[in-house]
C-alpha positions, 0 to 999 in steps of 0.5 A: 197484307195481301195474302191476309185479305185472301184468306179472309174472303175464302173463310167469308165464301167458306162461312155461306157454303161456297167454299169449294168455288175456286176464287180469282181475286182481281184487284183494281191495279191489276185490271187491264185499262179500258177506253171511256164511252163516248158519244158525238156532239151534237151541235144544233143542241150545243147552240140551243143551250148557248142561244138560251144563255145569251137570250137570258143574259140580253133580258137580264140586260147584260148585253156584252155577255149576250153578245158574246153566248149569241154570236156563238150561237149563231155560228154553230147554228147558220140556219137559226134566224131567231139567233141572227134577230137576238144579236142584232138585239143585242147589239143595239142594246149594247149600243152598236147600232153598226153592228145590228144593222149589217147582221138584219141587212145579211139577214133580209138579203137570205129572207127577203120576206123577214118583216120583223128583221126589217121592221128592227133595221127599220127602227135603227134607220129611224132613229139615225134619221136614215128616213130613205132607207126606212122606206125602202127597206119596209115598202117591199114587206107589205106584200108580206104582212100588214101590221100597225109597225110597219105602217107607222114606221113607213109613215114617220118615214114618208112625213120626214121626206115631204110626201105629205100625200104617203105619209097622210095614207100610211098613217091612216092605215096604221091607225085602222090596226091601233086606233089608240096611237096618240101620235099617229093621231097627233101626225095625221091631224098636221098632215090635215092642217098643212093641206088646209083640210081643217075639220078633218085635223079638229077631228084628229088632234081631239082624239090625240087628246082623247087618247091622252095626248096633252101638250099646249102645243096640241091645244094650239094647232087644235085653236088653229084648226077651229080658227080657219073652221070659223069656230071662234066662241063655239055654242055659247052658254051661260054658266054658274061659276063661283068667284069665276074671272074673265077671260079663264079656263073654269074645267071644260069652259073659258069665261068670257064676261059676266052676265048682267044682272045674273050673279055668279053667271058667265057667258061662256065658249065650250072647250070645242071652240078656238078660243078655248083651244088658245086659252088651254095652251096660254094656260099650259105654258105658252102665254108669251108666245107673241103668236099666241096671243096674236090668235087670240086678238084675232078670234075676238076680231073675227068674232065682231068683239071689236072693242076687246081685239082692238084692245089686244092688238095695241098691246102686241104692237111693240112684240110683233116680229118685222116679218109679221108687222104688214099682217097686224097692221092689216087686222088691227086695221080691221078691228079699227073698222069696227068701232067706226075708227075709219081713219086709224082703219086706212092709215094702219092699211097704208102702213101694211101696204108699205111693209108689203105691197104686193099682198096688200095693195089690191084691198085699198080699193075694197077698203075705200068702198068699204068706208063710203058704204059706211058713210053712205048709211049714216048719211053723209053724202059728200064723204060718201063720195069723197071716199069713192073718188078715193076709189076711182083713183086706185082704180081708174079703170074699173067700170063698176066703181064710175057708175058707183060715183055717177049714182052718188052723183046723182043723189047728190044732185050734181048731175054734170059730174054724173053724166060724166062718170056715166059716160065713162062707164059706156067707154069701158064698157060699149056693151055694158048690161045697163047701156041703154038705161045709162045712155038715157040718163045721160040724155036726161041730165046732159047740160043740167045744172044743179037747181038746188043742194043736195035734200039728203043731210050729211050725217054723222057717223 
């Protein structure tokens, strides 16, 4: 066989003129074994193409595969950064937040100026609520870059470990770079409440909600902020609304009362008040709260609607937890006061002086002299009087209060128990601003007697 495919290649070169050629047929079993090309690998390029598998797989989600083609990368590549930041990636994706953390703290330890490998470990640390070391591991970076993350981080952070001063300035900042964080906003503004800083939180929680915040919570502390600004109703305005009902939301306004006389017309408080704030919140989830419509009653109070507070506060007696009982009875005293009710006002004051006397007790004095103002305009002289002595009584040494009676006293033509009063005041007080007027008076009316009643009617209140 052989020898037969020889002779069939020299008749072929025969055949085309080269015949004549001497011809050396060497077959492939016969050629002598030569060593493969071989070329040296490189392995920058081999944990290149790794790294570009393990990325595909972290964003595939298959994360123990991106775990495993990454730590092969960043073995064979120690001077790669971005390999080290995949894995760490990788590894809270794949739920090992351990395992991160070590590899970003290796990682900032080599660069100290790597914000984004602090501002991952910052996130870990946050969401293990490891708050210190959220603060100290971002504080150093922001001679390095400062950016929204890093001031949001650091300021959640400052918030959760009572540095309420850091926190207020961190979240500022943060802001200035995202004006549209609703929570930064949400944050700051209970920042502004706990430091009593009431315009500058109605000013927050209403971009929390412009920026699409919504919660009843939100409306709450926003009612809260409006409450302490004196905002109760807001500019009132009267509304046409169909088939509206008292006390309701209707879009942007709360329906106080109808109008008389103007069918289908409301007064009514915009959403820029605290009454429409609490109604919102009532409305979205939180009407039995006992905290809520404790607001409520006091918005009212406060607005002069005695009737209706009055009202509201009855209702809540029952659910008032024990630690709030002394501040109810305290404002439902209030809105007794001001429908004239001045006994019921004095007896809930005595109940809250009980509860708590050390808050409470100084404003029965007040509360007295508020009751004989009261009857002192309507008239009627004697329990004007009455409820200055009352007064006295609290305070005995109080100079202001005996001249106060002593002039009572004296309209009451009951001169000797004006001198009294009067001379009281001159031994509290030696260098009282009106001594000499008083010592006058006190010669004037020394040893008088009455000569006839009183000429200025008791009246009725």
């Amino acid at each position: 066989m052989r020898s037969q495919r020889i002779t069939l290649v020299a008749a072929v070169l025969s055949a085309i003129g080269l015949g004549t050629l001497n011809v050396t047929i060497v077959h492939a079993a016969d050629a002598p074994a030569t060593k493969p090309s071989t070329q040296p690998v490189d392995p920058a390029a081999q944990a290149e193409a790794i790294f570009k598998s393990g990325s595909d797989a972290l964003y595939q989600g298959d994360y123990t595969r991106a775990v495993d083609l990454l730590s092969k990368a960043a073995s064979l590549d120690k001077s790669k950064s971005s390999y080290r930041m995949h894995l760490a990636r990788a590894y809270r994706y794949a739920g090992k937040p351990k395992e991160a953390e070590a590899l970003l703290e290796e990682v900032l330890k080599q660069t100290p100026d790597h914000v984004e490998a602090g501002q991952v470990l910052a996130e870990i640390y946050a969401r293990a609520e490891n708050w210190k070391q959220v603060s100290e591991t971002l504080e150093p970076l922001l001679k390095y870059r400062h950016d929204y993350t890093t001031y949001h981080l650091l300021a959640e952070a400052k918030f959760n470990l009572g540095d309420t001063e850091s926190a207020r300035s961190n979240f500022e900042e943060a802001l200035k770079l995202n004006p549209n964080s609703a929570s930064d906003h949400y944050q700051l503004a209970n920042i502004y409440l706990s430091g009593n800083f009431f315009a500058l939180a109605a000013n927050a929680y209403q971009r929390a909600l412009a920026s699409g915040m919504h919660s009843p919570v939100l409306h709450y502390k926003l009612a809260s902020a409006y409450f302490n600004l004196r905002n109760y109703f807001g500019q009132t305005q009267e509304v046409m609304i169909k088939s509206g009902k008292p006390e309701s939301i209707h879009q942007e306004w709360f329906l106080i009362e109808p109008v008389a006389g103007k069918k289908d017309y409301w007064r009514a408080a915009p959403s820029a008040s605290a009454v429409y704030q609490v109604a919102k919140a009532v409305a979205e989830g939180l009407e039995e709260r006992t905290d809520i419509r404790f607001l409520m009653a006091n918005i009212y109070l406060n607005a002069g609607r005695y009737q209706r507070a009055h009202e509201m506060f009855a209702q809540l007696e029952k659910a008032i937890p024990k630690e709030d009982k002394a501040l109810f009875h305290y404002y439902y005293g209030q809105a007794a006061f001001g429908l004239g009710k001045y006994d019921d006002y004095l007896a809930r004051l005595q109940e809250a002086i009980k509860l708590d006397a050390g808050a409470y007790q100084s404003t029965l004095v007040d509360a007295y002299l508020k009751v004989a103002e009261q009857y002192n305009q309507a008239g009627d002289l004697e329990k004007h009087i009455e409820y200055l002595i009352k007064a006295v009584g609290q305070s005995p040494q109080t100079a202001s209060l005996h001249l106060s009676l002593g002039s009572a006293y004296e309209e009451a033509q009951k001169y000797e128990q004006a001198v009294t009063q009067w001379k009281m005041v001159l031994d509290l007080e030696p260098e009282h601003p009106r001594r000499i007027e008083l010592t006058n008076l006190i010669g004037k009316y020394a040893g008088m007697k009455a000569e006839q009643p009183a000429t200025k009617p008791a009246g009725k209140i």
